[in-house]
N, C-alpha and C positions, 0 to 999 in steps of 0.2 A: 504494500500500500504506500509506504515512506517512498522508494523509489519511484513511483508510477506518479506521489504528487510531484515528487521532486520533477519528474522526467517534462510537467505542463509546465511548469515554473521555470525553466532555465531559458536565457535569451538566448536569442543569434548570435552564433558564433560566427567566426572567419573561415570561410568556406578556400579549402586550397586550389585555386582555381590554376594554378601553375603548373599543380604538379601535371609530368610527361603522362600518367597512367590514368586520367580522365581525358585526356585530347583524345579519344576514341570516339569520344560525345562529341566534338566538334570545335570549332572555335571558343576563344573566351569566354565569350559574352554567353553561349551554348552551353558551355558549360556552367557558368554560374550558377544560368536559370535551370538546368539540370541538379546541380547540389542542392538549392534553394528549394524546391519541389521535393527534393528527399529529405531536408529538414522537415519538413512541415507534413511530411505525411508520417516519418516517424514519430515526432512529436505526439502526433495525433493520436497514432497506433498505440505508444508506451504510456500514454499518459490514461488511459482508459483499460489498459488489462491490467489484470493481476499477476501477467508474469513479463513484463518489461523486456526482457533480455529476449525472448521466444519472437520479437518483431524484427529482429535482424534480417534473419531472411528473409521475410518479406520487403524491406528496404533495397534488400538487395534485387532481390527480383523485380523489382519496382524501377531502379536505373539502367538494369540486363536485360531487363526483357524482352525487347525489342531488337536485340542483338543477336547475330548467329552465335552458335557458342564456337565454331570454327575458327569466327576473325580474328585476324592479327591483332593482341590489346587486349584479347576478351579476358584472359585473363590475369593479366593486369587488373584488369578496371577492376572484374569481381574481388582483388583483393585488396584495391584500395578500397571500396567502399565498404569493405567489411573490418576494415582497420579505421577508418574513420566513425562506423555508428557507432564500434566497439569504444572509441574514445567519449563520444557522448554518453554511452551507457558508463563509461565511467563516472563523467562530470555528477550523472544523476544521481549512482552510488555514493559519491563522498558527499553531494548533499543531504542526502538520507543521511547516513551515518553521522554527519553531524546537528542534525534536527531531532535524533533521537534520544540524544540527552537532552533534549530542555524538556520544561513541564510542559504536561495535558493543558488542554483545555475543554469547556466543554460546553458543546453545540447544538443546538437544538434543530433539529428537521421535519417536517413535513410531508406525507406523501401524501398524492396526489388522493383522490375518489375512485374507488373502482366504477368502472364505467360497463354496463351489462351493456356490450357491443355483441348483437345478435348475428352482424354482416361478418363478422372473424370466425364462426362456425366451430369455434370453442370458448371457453372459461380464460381469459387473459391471466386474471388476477391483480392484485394489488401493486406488485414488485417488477409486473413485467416491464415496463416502461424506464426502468434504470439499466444501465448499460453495467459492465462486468466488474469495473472500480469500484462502482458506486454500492453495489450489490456486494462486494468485497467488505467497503470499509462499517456498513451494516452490521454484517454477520461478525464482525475483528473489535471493532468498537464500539458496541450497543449495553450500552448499560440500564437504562431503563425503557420503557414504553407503555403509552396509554392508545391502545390498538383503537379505542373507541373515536378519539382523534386523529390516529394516524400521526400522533406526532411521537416520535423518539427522544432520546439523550445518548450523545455518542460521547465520551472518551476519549479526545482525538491528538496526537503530535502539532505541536504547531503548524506544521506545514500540511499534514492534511486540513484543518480547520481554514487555513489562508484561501487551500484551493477549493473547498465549499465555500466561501464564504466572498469569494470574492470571481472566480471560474462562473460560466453559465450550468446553474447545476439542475437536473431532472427532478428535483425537489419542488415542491410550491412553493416552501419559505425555507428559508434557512439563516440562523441569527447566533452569540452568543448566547450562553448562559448567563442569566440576573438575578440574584433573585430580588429585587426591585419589579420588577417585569413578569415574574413567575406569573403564570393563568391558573387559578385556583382551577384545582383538580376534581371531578368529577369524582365520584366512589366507584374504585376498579372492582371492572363484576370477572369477577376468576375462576378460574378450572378446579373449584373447589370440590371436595368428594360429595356426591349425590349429583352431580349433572350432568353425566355419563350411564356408568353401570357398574357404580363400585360400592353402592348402598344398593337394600332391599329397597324395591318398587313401589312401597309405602311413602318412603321418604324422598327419593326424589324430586330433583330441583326441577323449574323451569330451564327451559335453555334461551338464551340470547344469541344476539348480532354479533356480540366480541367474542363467543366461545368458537360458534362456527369460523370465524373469521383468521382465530387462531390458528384452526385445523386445517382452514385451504391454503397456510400458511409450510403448512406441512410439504415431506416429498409427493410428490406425483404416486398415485396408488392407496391415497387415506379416503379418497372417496366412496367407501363402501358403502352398502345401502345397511338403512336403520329400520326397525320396529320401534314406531313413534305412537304417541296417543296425547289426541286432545277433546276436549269435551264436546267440540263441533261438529269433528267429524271420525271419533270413537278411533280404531288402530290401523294405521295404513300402517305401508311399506315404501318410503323415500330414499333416495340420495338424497346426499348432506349437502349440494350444490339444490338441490328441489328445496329442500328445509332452510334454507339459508336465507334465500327468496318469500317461502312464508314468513320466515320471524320477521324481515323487513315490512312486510304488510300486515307487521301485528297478531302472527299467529300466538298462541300461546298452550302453549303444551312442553312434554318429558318426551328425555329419550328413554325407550326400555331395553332394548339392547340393540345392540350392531350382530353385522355377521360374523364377527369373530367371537362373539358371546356366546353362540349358540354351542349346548356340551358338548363335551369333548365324548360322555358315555353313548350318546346318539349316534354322533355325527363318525364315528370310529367304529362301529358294527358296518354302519350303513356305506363305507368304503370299502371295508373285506365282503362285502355281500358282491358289488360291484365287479372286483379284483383289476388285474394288472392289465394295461392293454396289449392287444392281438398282437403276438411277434410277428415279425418280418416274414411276408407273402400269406396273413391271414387276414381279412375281410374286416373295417370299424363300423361301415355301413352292412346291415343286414340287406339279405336279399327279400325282395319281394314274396310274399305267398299268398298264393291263391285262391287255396283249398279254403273254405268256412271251418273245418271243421280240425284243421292242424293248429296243434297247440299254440303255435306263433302265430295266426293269424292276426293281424290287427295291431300288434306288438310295438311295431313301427311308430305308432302313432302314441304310443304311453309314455306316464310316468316310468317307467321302471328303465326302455329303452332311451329316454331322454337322457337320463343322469349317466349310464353309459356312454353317451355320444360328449357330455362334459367334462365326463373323466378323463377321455381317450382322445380327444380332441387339441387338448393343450399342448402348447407348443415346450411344455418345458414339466417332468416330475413336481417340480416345486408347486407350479399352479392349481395340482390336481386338489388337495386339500381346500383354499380360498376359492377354486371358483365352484366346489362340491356347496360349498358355505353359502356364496351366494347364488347359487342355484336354489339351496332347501329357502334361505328368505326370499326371493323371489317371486316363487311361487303362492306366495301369501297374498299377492299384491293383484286389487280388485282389475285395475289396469294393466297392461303392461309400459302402455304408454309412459307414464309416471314416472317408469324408472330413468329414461332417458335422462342421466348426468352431463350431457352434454360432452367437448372433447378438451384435451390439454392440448397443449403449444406441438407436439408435434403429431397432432391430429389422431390420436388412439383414442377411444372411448376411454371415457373414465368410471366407469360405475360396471357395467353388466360387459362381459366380454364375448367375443364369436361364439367361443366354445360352451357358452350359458346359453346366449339367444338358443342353441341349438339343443340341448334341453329341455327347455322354455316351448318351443316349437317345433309342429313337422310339417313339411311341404306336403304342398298340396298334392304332387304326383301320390302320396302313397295315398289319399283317402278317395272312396268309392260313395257315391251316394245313389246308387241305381237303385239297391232296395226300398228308399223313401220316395222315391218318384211315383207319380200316378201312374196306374197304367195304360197302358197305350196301344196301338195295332201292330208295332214292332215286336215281335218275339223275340228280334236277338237280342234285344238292349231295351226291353220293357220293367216297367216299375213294377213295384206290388204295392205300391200304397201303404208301408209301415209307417207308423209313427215316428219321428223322429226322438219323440219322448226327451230322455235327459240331455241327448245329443242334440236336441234346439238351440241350447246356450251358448254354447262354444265357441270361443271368440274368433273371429277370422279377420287378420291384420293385412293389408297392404296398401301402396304408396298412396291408391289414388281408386275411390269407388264409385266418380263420379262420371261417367263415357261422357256427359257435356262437355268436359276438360280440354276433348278430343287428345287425349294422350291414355294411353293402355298402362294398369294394376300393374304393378309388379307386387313382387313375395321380395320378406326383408333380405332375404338372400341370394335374389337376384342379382346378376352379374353388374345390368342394368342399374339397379339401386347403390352401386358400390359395395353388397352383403355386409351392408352393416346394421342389420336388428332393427328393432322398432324405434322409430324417433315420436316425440311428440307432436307432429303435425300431418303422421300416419290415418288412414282409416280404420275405423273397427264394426265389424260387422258382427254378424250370427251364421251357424249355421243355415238355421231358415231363412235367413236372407238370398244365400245363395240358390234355395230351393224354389223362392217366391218371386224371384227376378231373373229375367232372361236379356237385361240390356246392359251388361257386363262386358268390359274389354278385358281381356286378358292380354299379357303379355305369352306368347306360344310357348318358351321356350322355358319360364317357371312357376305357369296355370296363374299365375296370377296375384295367390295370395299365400299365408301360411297359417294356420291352424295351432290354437294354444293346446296343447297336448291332453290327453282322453285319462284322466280318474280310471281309476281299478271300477266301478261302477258303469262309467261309460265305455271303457272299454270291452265288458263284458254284454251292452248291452250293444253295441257295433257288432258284434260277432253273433250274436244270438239272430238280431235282423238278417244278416248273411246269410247263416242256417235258414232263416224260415224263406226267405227268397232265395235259395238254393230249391229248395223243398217243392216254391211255389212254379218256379219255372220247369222243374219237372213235370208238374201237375197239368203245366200248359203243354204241353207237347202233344201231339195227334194221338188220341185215345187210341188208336190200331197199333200205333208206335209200343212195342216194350219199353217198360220204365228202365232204366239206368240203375237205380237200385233195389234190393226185395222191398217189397211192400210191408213187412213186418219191420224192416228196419224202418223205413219209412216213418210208421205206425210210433214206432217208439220214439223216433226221435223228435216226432209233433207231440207227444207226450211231454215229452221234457223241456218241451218250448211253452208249454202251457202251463209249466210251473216255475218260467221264467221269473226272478224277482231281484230288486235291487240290493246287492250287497250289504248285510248287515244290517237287513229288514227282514222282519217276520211276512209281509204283506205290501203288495202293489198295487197302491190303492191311487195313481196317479188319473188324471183326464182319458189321459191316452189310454191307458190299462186296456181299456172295452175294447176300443178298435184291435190292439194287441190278439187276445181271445177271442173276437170274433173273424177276424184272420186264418187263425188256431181251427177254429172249427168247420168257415170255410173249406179249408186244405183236409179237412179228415173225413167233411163230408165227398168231397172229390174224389177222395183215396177210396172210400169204401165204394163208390162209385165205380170206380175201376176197378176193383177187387170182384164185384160180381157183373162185370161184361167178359171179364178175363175168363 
């Protein structure tokens, strides 16, 4: 830091325009304005990093570059002008060194307002706006701060305090210390224990504007998502860039935990159940199947295969734990929208990653909806008329559900969309939507949209549909035609379809139930039907 102020601080020196090993530049005058140009971009260069001496080569390159490195002189030149910045880096050095003994002083600074710039397509932050010095002498010399103001106390060498204090600095304000002048202080609201997750959920504190503020203060990756609760709107599931944003509009509520809260006794069965990912030349994506009545059917589209696709997906061992974490908080979350955290500086999501959306969701190629369709004079690809029942709710996410747009849906993990997961300016649909509406643009190439993944109930209740329109299309087939399977199997397995019920209920006692059962009996009166023509 001493160095890099020193380095703004030192004047023009005597540039040696005589010497024979710059006339490769040109005449005098040529050369002058050549040195002169390299003063002043190195200055520039040392006086703003944190590592002063690492701008040499670039100085150099900056008077070479333009030069073959074959001509006669080249190198020459490259060593005088490396023996010349090396003498300014000196000059800078003993100014440091001798600025380091005197006393501190100490400074007060200001930063700027964070400014919510939506057109940057990510979270800036507070600090981004200071260049690598200044960001330097922060972190080396920060003695106190009241984050609520944005204003700091730095600690600083005389000569850094000269070059804020008098340099054009990325600061709003920047002054001595007085205390004549002190601004009575506000009461600092602090990271005291209760306004996290380190008290019982009885006592828990409010959380504020300077605690989040703290945290996005933090490295890149503290954005996880939370289990919040306020009395307006009872327990979601936010990022702490989402929450940050309520508490400015007054929200007021507790955190109840983060995704690292979540136990360790849970969360550590539920990875060995998982296990390791597929060695080398075995399959992460399952294949497709067909059959209704193969155990994997439908698989694709669940809970169970989701958290496998998270585990196995990440790009690194390390991630499989944190993104298992937030996958299980996740899926708490009434939206998925919601979660969208937005991106940091070098454009990665911050909150929900790849390998979770894909969890979180399955493409539309693997789900089938022929069995809920009406039916119709097509036999090959005719409905039965099932009920959609619990599989009506199901969220169905993509870019764009509006065809007046004139621009085609894509699915969050469309090539098209950049596959990057749901944002918050996404559509959300149902599945009955897609059953009720026929003026849909798809994108061809990934249906369109993607589907928030099928409950151990819905899942069971997708495959049962299958079965009975497996059943039913049989049924359609030219009475003279032999059925495909015995009639007794038949028989049984419309049995077991009529004692279909939702997991973990004694009784299916839903709207749709009837249509269900009267389905059911249709198909058994058909069967016995056949049974005595046969």
């Amino acid at each position: 830091m001493l160095e890099a102020a020193a380095a703004g601080s030192l004047g023009k020196p005597e540039f040696p325009v005589d010497d024979p090993a710059f006339a490769v530049r040109g005449n005098r005058t040529e050369v002058a304005k050549s040195l002169e140009s390299l003063w002043s971009d190195w200055q520039h260069r040392a006086s703003g990093s944190c590592s002063p001496g690492d701008e040499r080569w670039r100085a150099v390159y900056e008077i070479t570059g333009r030069l073959r490195s074959h001509r006669k002189g080249y190198d020459q030149l490259c060593s005088a002008v490396d023996e010349l910045v090396a003498s300014w880096e000196g000059l800078a050095r003993a100014a440091a060194e001798d600025a380091g003994a005197e006393r501190t002083r100490q400074v007060i600074v200001r930063l700027a307002e964070a400014v919510d710039d939506s057109s940057a397509g990510y979270d800036r932050g507070f600090l981004a706006d200071l260049d690598e010095w200044s960001t330097g002498v922060l972190v080396t010399y920060l003695t106190d701060a009241d984050w609520g103001r944005r204003t700091l106390t730095l600690n600083v060498p005389r000569l850094v305090a000269d070059r804020l204090l008098t340099s054009r600095s990325p600061f709003t304000e920047c002054g001595l210390w007085r205390p004549d002048r002190a601004e009575p202080r506000k009461p600092a609201v602090r990271l005291t224990p209760g306004v996290f997750d380190d008290t019982p959920v009885f006592d828990r504190l409010p959380i504020h504007a300077e605690h989040l503020r703290a945290l996005n203060a933090a490295p890149v990756g503290v954005d996880e998502l939370c289990l919040v609760f306020s009395p307006g709107a009872g327990s979601e599931v936010l990022p702490l860039s989402t929450l940050e944003t309520r508490v400015a509009a007054g929200w007021n509520g507790t955190v109840i935990a983060r995704a690292s809260d979540l136990p360790q006794s849970v969360i550590e069965p539920w990875i060995e159940e998982i296990g390791p990912r597929p060695t080398d030349g075995e399959r992460i994506w399952p294949p497709a199947v067909q059959n209704p009545y193969d155990p994997r059917f439908g698989a694709d589209l669940g809970y169970a295969d989701g958290a496998c696709m998270t585990a196995w997906l990440g790009y690194d061992e390390r991630f499989k734990e944190p993104d298992l974490r937030c996958l299980a908080m996740a899926r708490g979350a009434g939206d998925l929208r919601t979660l969208d955290g937005g991106r940091d500086r070098e454009g990665r999501r911050r909150t929900v990653s790849t390998s979770v959306w894909h969890g979180l969701l399955a493409g539309a190629d693997r789900l089938d909806l022929q069995p809920f369709r009406a039916p119709g004079t097509d036999r090959w690809r005719d409905g039965s008329g099932i009920p959609l029942g619990v599989l009506a709710d199901v969220q169905v996410y993509t870019t764009d559900a509006d065809p007046g747009w004139q621009r085609k849906g894509h699915s969050p993990f469309c090539q098209h969309a950049r596959e990057r997961g749901v944002e918050k300016n996404d559509d959300l649909l149902r599945v009955a939507d897609l059953l009720a509406r026929s003026d849909f643009d798809w994108c061809s190439k990934c249906h369109g949209y993607a589907i928030r993944r099928f409950t151990d109930t819905q899942l069971s209740y997708y495959r049962a549909a299958h079965q009975l329109h497996d059943i039913a299309e049989e049924l359609r087939q030219d009475p003279d035609r032999p059925l495909r399977m015995d009639g007794e199997l038949l028989a049984e397995r419309l049995t077991g379809l009529a004692s279909w019920q939702p997991e973990g209920e004694d009784y299916w006692n839903a709207p749709e139930s009837w249509r269900w059962h009267e389905i059911v009996r249709e198909l058994r009166t058909r069967l016995a039907t056949r049974g005595r023509t046969s």
